[in-house]
N, CA, C and O atoms as a GROMACS GRO file, in nm:
protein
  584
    1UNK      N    1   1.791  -2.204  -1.650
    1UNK     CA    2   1.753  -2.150  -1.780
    1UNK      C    3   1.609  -2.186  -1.812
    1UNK      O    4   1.525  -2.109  -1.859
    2UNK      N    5   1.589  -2.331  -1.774
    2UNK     CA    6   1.487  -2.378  -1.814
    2UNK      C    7   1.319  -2.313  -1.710
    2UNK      O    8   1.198  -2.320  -1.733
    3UNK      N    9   1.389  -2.265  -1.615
    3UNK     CA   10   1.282  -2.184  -1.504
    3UNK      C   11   1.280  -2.063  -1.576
    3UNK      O   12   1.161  -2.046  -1.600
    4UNK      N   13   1.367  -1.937  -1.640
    4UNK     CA   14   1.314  -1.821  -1.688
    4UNK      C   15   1.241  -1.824  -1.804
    4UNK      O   16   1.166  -1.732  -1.836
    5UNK      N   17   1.262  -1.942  -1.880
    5UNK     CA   18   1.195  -1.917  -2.010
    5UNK      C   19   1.040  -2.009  -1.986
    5UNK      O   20   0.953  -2.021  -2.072
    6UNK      N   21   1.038  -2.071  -1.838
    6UNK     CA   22   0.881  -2.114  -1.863
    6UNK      C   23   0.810  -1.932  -1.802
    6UNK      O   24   0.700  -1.896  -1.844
    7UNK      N   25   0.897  -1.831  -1.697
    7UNK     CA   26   0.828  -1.786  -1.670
    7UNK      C   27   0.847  -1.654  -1.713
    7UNK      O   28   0.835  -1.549  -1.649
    8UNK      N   29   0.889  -1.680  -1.873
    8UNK     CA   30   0.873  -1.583  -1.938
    8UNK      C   31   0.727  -1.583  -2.030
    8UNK      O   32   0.656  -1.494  -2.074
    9UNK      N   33   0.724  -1.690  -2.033
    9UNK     CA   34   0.613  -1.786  -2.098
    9UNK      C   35   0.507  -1.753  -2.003
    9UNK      O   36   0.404  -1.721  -2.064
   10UNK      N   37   0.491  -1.748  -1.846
   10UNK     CA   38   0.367  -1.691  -1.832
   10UNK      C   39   0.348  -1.521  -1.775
   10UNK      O   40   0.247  -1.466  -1.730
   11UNK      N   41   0.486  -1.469  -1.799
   11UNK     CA   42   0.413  -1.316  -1.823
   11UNK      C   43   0.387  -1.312  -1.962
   11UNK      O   44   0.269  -1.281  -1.978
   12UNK      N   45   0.422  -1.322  -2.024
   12UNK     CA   46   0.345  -1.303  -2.183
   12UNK      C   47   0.224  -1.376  -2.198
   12UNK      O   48   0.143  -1.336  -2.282
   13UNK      N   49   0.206  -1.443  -2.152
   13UNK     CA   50   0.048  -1.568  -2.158
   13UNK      C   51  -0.040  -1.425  -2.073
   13UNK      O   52  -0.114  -1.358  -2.145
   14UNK      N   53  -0.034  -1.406  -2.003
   14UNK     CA   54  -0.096  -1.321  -1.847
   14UNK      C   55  -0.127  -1.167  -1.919
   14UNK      O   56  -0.235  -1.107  -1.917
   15UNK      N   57  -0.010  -1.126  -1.976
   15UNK     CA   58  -0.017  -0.972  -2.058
   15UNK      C   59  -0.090  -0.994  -2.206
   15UNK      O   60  -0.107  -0.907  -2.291
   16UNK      N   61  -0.132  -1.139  -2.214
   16UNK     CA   62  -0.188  -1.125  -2.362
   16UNK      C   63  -0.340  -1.136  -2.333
   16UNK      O   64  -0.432  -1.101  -2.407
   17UNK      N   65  -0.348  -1.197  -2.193
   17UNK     CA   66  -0.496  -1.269  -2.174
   17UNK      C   67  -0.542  -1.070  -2.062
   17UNK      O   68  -0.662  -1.044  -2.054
   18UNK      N   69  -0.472  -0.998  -2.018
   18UNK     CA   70  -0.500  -0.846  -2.007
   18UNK      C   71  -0.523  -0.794  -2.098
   18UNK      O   72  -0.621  -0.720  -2.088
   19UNK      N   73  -0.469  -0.797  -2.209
   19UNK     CA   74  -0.517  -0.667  -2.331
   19UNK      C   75  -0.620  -0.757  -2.414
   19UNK      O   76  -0.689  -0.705  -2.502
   20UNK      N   77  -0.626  -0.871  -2.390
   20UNK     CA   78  -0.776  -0.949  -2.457
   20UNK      C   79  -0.867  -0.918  -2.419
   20UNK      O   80  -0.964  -0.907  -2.493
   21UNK      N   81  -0.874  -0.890  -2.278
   21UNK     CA   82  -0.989  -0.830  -2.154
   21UNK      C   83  -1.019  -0.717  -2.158
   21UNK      O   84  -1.134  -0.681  -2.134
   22UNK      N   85  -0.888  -0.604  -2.199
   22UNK     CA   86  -0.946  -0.473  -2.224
   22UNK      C   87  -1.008  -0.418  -2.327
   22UNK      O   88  -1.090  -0.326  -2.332
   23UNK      N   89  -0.934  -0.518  -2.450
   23UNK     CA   90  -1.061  -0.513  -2.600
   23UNK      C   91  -1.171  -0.538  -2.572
   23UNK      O   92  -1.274  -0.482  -2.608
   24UNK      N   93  -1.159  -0.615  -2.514
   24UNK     CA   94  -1.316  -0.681  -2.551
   24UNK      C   95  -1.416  -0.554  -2.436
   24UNK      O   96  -1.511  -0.487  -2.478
   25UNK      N   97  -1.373  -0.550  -2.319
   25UNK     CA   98  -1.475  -0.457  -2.272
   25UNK      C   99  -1.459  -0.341  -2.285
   25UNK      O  100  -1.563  -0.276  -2.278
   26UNK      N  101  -1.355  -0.276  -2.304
   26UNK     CA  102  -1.374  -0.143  -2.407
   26UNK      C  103  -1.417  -0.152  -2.530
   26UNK      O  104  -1.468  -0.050  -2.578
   27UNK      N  105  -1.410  -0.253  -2.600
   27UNK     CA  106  -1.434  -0.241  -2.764
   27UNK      C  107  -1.361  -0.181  -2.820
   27UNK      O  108  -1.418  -0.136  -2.919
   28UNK      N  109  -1.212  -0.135  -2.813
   28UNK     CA  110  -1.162  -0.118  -2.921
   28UNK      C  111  -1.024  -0.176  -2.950
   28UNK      O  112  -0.980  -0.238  -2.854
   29UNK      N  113  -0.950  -0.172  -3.048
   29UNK     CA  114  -0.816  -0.275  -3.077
   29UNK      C  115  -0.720  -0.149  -2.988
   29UNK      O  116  -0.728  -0.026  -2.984
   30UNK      N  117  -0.620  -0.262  -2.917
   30UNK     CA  118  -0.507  -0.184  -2.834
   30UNK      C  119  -0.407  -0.167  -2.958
   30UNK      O  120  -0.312  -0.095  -2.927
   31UNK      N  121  -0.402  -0.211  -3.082
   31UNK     CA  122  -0.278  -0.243  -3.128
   31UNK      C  123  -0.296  -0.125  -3.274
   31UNK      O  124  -0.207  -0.118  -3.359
   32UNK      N  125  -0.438  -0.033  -3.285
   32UNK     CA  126  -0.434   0.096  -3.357
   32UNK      C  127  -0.385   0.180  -3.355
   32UNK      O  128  -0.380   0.248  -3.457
   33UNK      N  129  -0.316   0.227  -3.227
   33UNK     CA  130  -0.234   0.361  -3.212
   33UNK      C  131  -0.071   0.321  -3.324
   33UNK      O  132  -0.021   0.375  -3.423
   34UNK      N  133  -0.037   0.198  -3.237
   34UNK     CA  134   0.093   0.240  -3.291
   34UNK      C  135   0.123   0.130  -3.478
   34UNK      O  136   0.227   0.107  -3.540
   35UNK      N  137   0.027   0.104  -3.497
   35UNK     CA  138  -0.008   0.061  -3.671
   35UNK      C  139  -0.068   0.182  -3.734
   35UNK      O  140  -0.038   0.193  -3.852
   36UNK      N  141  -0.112   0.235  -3.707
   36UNK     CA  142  -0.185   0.389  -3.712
   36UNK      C  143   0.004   0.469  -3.806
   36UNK      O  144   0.051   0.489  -3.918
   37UNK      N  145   0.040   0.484  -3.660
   37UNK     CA  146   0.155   0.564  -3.627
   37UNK      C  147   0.300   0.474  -3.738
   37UNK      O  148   0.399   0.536  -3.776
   38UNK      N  149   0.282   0.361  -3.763
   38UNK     CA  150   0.405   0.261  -3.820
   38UNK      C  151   0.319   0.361  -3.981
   38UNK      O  152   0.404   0.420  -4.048
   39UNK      N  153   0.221   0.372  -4.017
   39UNK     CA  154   0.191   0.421  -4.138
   39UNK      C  155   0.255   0.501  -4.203
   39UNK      O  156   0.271   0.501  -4.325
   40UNK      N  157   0.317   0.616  -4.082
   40UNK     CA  158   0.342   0.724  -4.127
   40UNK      C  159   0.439   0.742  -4.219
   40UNK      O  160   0.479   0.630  -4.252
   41UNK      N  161   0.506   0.839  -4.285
   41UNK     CA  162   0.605   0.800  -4.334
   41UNK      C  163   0.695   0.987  -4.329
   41UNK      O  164   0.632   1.093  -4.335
   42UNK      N  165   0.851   0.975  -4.317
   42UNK     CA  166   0.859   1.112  -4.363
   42UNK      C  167   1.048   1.083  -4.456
   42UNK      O  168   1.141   1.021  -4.405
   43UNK      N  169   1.051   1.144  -4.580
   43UNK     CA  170   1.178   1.110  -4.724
   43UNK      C  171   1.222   1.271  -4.651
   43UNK      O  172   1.157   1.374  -4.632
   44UNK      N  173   1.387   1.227  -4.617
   44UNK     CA  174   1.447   1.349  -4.624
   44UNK      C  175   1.565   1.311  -4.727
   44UNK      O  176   1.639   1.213  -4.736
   45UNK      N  177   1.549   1.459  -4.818
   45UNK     CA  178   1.658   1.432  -4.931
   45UNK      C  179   1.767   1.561  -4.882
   45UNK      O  180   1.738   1.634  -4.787
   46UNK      N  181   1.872   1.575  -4.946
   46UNK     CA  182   1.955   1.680  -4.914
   46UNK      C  183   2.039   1.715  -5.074
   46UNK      O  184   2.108   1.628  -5.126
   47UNK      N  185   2.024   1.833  -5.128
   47UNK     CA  186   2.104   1.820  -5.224
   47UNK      C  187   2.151   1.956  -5.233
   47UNK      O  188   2.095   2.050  -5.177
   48UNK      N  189   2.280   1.966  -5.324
   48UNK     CA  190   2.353   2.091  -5.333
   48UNK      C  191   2.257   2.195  -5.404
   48UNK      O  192   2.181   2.185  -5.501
   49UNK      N  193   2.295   2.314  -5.304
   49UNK     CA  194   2.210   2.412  -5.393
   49UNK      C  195   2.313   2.512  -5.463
   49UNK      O  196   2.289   2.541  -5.581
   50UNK      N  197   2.403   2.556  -5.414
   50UNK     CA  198   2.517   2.652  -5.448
   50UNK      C  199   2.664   2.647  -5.416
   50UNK      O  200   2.712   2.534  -5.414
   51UNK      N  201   2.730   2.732  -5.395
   51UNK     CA  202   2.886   2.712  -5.367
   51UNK      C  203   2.850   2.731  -5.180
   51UNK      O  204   2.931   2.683  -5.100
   52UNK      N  205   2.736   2.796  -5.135
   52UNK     CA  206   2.743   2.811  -4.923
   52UNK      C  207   2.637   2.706  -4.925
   52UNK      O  208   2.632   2.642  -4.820
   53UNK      N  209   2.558   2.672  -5.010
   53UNK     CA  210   2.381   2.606  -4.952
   53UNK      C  211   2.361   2.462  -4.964
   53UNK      O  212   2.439   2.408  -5.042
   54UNK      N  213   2.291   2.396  -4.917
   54UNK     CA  214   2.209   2.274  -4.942
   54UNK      C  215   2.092   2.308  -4.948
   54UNK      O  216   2.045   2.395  -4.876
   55UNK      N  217   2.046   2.263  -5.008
   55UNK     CA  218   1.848   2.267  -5.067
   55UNK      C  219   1.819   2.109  -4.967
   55UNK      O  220   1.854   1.997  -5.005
   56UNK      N  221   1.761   2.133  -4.859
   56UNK     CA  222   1.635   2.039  -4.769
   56UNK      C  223   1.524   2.016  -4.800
   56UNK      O  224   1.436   2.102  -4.794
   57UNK      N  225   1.498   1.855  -4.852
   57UNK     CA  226   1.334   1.867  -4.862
   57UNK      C  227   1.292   1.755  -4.748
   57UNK      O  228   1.355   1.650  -4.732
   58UNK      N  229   1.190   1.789  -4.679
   58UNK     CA  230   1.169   1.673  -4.583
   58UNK      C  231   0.984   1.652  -4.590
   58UNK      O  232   0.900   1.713  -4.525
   59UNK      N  233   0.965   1.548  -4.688
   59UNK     CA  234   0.885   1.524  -4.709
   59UNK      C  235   0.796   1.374  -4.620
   59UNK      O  236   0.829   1.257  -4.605
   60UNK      N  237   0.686   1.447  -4.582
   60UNK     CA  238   0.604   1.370  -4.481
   60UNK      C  239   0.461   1.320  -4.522
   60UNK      O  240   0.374   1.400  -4.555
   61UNK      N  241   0.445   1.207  -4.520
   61UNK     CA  242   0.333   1.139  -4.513
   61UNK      C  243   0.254   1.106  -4.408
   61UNK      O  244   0.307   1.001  -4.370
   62UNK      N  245   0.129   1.134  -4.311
   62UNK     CA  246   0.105   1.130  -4.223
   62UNK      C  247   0.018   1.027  -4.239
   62UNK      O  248  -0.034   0.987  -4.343
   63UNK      N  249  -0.004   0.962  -4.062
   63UNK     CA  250  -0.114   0.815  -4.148
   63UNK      C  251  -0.223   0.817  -4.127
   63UNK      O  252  -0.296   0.719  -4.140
   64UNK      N  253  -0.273   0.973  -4.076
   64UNK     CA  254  -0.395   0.992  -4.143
   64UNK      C  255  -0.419   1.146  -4.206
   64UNK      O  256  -0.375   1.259  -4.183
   65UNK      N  257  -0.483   1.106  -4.268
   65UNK     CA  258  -0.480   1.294  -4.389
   65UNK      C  259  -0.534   1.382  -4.242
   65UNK      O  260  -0.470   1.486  -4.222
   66UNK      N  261  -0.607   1.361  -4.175
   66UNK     CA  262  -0.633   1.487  -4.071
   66UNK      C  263  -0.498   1.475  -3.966
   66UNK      O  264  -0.494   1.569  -3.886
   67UNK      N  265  -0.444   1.428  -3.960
   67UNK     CA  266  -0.296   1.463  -3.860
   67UNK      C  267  -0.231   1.536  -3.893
   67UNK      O  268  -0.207   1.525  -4.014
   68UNK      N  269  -0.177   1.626  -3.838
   68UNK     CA  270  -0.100   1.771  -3.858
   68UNK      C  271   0.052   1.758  -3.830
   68UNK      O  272   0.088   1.721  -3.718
   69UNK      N  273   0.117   1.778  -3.897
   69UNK     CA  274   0.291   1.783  -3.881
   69UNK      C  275   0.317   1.928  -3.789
   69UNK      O  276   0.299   2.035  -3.848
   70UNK      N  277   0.351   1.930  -3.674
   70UNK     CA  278   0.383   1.976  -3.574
   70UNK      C  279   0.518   2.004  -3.518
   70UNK      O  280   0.538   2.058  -3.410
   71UNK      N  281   0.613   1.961  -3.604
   71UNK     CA  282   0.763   1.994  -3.566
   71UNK      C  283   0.813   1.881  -3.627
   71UNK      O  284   0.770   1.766  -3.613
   72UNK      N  285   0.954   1.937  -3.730
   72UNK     CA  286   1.031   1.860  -3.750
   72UNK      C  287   1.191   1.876  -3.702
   72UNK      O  288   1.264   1.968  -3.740
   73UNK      N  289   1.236   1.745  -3.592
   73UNK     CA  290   1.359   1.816  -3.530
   73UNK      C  291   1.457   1.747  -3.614
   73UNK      O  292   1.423   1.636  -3.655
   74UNK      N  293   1.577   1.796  -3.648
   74UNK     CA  294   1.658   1.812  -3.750
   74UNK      C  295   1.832   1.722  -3.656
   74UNK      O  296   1.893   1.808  -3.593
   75UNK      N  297   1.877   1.626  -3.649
   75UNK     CA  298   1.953   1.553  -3.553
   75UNK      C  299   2.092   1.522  -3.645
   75UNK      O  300   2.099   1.518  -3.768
   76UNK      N  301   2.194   1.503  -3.551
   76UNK     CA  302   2.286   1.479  -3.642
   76UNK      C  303   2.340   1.298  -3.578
   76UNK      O  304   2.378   1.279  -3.462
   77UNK      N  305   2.334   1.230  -3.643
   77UNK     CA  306   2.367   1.104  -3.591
   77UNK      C  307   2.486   1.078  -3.538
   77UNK      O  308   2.562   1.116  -3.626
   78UNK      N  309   2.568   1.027  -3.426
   78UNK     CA  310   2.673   1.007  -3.320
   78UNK      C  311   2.651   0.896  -3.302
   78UNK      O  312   2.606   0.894  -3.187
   79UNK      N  313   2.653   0.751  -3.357
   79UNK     CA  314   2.664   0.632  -3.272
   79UNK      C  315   2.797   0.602  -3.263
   79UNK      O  316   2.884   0.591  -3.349
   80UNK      N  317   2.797   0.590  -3.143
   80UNK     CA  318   2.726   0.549  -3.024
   80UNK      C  319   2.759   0.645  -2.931
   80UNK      O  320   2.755   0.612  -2.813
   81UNK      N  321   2.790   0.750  -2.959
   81UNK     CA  322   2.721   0.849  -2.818
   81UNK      C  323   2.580   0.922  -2.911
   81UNK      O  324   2.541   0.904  -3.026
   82UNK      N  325   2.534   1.003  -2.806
   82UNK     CA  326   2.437   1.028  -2.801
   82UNK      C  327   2.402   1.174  -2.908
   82UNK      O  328   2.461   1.280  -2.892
   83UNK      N  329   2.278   1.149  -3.034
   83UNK     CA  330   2.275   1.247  -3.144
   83UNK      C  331   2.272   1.346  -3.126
   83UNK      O  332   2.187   1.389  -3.049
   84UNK      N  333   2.383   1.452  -3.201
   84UNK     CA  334   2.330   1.613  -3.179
   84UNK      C  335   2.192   1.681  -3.243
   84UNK      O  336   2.125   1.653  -3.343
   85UNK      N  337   2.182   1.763  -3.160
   85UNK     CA  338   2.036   1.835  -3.186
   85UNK      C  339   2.108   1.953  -3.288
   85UNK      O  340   2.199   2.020  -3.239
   86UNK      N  341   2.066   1.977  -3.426
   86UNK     CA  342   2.126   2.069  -3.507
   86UNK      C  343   1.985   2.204  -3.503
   86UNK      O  344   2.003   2.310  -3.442
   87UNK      N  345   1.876   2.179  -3.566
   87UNK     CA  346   1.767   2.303  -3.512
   87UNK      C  347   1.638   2.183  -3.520
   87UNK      O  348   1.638   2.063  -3.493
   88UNK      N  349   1.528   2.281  -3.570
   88UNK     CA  350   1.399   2.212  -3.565
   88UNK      C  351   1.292   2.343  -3.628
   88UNK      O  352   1.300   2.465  -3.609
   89UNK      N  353   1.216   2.282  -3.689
   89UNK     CA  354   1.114   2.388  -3.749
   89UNK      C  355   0.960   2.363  -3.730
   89UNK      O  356   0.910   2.266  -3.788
   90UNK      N  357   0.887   2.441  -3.659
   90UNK     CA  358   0.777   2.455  -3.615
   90UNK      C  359   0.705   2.468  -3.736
   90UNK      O  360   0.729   2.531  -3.839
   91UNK      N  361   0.555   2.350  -3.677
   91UNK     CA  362   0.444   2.412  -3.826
   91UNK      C  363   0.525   2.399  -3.948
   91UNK      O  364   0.529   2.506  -4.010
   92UNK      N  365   0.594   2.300  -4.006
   92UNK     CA  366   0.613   2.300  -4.114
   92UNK      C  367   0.527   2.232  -4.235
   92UNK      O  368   0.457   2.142  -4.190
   93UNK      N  369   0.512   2.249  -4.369
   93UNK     CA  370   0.432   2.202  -4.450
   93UNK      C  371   0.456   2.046  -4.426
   93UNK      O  372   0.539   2.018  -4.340
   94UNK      N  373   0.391   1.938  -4.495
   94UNK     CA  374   0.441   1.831  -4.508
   94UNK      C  375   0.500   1.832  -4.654
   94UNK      O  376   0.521   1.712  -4.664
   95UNK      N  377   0.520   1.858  -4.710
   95UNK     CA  378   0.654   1.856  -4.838
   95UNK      C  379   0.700   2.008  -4.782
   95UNK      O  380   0.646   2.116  -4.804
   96UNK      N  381   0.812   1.977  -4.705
   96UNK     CA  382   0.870   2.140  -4.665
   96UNK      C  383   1.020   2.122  -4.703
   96UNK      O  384   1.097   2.028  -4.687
   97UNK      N  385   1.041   2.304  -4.785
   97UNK     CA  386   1.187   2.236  -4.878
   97UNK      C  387   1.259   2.368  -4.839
   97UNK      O  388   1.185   2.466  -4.843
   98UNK      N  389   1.352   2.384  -4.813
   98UNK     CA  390   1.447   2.528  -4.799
   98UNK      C  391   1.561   2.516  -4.820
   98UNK      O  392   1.614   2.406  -4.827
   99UNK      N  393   1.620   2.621  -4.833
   99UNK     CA  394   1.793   2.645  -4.840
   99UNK      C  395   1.857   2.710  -4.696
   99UNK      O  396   1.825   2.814  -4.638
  100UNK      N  397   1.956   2.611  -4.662
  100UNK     CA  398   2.042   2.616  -4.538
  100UNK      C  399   2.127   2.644  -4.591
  100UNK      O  400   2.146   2.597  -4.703
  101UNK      N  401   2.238   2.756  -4.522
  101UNK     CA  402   2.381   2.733  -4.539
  101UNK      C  403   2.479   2.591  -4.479
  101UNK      O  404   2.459   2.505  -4.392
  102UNK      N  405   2.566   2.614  -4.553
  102UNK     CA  406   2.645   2.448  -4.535
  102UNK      C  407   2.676   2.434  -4.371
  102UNK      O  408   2.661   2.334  -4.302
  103UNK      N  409   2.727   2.569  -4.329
  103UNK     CA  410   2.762   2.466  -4.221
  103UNK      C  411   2.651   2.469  -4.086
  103UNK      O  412   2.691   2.487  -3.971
  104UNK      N  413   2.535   2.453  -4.116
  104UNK     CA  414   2.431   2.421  -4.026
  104UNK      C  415   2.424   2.276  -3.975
  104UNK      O  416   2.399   2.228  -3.865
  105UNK      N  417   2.466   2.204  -4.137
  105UNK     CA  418   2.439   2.055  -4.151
  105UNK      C  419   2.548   2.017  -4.119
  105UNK      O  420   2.539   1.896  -4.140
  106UNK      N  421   2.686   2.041  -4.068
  106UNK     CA  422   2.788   1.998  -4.008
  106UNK      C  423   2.803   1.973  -3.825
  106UNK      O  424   2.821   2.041  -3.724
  107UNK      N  425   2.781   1.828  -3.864
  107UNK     CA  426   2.748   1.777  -3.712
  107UNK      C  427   2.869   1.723  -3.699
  107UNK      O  428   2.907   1.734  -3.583
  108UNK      N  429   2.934   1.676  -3.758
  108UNK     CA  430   3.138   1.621  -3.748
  108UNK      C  431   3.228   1.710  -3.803
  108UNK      O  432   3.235   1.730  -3.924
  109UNK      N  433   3.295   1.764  -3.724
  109UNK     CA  434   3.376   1.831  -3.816
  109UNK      C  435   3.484   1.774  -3.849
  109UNK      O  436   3.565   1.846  -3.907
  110UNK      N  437   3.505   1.691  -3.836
  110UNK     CA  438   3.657   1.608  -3.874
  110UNK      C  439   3.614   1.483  -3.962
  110UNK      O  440   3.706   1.412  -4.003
  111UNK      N  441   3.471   1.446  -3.998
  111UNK     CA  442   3.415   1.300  -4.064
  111UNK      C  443   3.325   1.309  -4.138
  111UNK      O  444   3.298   1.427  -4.158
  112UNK      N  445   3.247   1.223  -4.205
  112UNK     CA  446   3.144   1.271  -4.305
  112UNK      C  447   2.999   1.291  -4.176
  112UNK      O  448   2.991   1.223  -4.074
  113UNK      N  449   2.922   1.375  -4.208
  113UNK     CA  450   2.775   1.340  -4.133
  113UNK      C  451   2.696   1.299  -4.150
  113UNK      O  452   2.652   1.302  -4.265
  114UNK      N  453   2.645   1.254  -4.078
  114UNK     CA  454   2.450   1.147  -4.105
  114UNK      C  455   2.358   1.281  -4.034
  114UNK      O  456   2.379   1.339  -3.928
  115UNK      N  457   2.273   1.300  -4.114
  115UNK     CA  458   2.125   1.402  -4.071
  115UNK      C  459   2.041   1.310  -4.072
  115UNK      O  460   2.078   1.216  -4.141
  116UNK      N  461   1.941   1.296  -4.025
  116UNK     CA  462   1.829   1.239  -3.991
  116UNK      C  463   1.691   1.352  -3.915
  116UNK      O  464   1.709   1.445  -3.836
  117UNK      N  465   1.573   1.306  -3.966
  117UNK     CA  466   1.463   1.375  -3.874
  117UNK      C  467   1.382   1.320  -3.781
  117UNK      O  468   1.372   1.199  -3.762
  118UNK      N  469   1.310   1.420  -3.709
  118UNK     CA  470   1.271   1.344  -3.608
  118UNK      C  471   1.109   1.418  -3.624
  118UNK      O  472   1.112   1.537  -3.592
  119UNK      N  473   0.992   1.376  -3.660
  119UNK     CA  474   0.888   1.452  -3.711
  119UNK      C  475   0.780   1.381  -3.661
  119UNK      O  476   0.739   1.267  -3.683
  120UNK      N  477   0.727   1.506  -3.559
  120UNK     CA  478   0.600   1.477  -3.431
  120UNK      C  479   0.506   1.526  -3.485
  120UNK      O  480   0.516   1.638  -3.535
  121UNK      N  481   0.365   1.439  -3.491
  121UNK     CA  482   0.260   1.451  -3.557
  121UNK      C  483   0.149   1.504  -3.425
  121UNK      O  484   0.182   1.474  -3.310
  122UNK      N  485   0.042   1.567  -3.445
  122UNK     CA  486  -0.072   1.565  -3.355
  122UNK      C  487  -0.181   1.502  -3.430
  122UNK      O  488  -0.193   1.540  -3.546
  123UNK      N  489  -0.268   1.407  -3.385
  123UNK     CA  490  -0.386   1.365  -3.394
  123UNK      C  491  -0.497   1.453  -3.331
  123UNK      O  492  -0.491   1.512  -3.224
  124UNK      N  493  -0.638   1.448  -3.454
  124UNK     CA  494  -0.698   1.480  -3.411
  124UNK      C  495  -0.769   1.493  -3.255
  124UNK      O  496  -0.829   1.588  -3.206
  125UNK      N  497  -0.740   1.379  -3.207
  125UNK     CA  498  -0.760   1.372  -3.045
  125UNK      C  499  -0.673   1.441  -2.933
  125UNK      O  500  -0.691   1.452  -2.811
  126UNK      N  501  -0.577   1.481  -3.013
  126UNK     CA  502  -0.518   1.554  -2.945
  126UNK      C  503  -0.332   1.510  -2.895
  126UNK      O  504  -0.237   1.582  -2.864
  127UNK      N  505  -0.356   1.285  -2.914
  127UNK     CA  506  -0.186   1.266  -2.892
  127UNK      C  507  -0.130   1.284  -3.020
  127UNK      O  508  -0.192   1.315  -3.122
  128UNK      N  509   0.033   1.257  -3.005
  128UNK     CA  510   0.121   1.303  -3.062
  128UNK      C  511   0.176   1.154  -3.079
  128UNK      O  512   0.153   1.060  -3.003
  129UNK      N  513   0.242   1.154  -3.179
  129UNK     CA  514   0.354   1.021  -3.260
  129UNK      C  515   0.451   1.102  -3.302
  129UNK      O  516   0.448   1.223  -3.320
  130UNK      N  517   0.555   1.010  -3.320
  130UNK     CA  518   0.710   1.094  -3.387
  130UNK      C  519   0.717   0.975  -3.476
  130UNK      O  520   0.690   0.862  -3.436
  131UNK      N  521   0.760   1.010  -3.615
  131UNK     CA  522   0.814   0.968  -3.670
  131UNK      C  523   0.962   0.996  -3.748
  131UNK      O  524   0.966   1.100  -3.814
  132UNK      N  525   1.088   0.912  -3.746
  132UNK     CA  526   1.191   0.922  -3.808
  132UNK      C  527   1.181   0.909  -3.944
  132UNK      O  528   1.111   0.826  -4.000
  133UNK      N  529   1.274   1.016  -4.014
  133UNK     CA  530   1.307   0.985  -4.147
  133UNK      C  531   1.449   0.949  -4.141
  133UNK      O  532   1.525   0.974  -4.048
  134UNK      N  533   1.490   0.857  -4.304
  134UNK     CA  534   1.567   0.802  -4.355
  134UNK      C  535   1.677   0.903  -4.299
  134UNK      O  536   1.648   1.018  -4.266
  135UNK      N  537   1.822   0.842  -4.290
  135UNK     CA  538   1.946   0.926  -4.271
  135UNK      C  539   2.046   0.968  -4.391
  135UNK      O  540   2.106   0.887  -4.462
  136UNK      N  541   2.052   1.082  -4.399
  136UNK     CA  542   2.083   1.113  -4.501
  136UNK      C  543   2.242   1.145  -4.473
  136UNK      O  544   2.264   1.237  -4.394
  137UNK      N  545   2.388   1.057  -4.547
  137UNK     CA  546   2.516   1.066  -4.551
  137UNK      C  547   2.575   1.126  -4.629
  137UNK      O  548   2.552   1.100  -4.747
  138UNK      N  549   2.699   1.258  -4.588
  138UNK     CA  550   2.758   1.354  -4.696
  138UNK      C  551   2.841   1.444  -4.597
  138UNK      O  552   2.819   1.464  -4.478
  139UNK      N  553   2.926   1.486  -4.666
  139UNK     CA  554   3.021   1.546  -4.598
  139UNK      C  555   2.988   1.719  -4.609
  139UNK      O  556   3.062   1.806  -4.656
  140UNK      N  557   2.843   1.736  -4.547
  140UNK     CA  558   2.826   1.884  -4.553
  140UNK      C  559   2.893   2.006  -4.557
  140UNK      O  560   2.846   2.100  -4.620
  141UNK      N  561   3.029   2.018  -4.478
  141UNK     CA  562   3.115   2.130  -4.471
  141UNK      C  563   3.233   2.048  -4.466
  141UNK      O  564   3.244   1.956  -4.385
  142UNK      N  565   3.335   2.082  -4.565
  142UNK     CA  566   3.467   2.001  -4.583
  142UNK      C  567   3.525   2.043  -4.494
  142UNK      O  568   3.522   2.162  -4.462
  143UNK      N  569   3.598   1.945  -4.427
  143UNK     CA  570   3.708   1.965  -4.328
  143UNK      C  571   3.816   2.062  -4.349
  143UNK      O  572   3.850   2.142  -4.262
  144UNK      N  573   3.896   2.050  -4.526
  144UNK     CA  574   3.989   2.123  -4.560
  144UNK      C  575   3.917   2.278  -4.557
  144UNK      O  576   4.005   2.361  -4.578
  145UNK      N  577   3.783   2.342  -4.538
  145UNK     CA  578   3.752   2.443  -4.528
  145UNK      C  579   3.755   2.507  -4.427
  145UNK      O  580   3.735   2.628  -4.430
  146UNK      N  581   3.779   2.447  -4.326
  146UNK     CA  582   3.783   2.530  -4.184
  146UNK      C  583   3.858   2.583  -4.153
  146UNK      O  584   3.852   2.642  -4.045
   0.00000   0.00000   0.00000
């Protein structure tokens, strides 16, 4: 035990004294991309719109005003297997709000569902970040309706 944790102790010593070396002779911080990217932010709300609809707002904060919201993919949460893909909307605004019919947002049909987003940004330079929004819980299409 006492051998993995000294030589855990010197890959982390070794990988800290590498990215010290690459700051300094590149000049710039390794640790901006993804503090940059932790900035971001995106609020998905879900609320009833009618007797078929939900009203979607999936509102995005990007963490920098020139980054462009580039797709927001729309997931239905499954832990612990693996999330369904429900759609995704290209080029959307960053406060982007619409009306779905109910059973779009039905990712369980037998349980309540979790929606969640999945919202890929482009930087001016050209990479890309994803950021998740909050999961939103409700029983989109009642079971007794099917």
């Amino acid at each position: 035990m006492k051998t993995f944790a000294i030589r855990k102790q010197a890959v982390a010593t070794a990988a800290l004294a590498a990215l010290t070396t690459l700051t300094a002779v590149a000049g710039v911080s390794a640790v901006a991309a993804p503090a940059q990217a932790a900035s971001a932010r995106c609020v998905l709300t879900i609320t009833e719109y009618d007797a078929y609809g939900w009203r979607i707002n999936n509102n995005c904060t990007p963490a920098r005003p020139s980054d462009k919201l580039v797709q927001s993919v729309y997931w239905g949460a499954d832990w612990p297997d693996v999330d369904d893909y429900l759609f995704d909307n290209k080029y959307p605004t960053m406060n982007h709000t619409f009306v779905i019919d109910r059973i779009f947002l039905n990712e369980d049909a037998a349980t309540r569902d979790e929606v969640y987003t999945e919202n890929r940004f482009i930087r001016i330079d050209g990479s890309i970040y994803t950021v998740k929004s909050n999961e939103v819980r409700k029983q989109f299409y009642p079971f007794s309706d099917l």
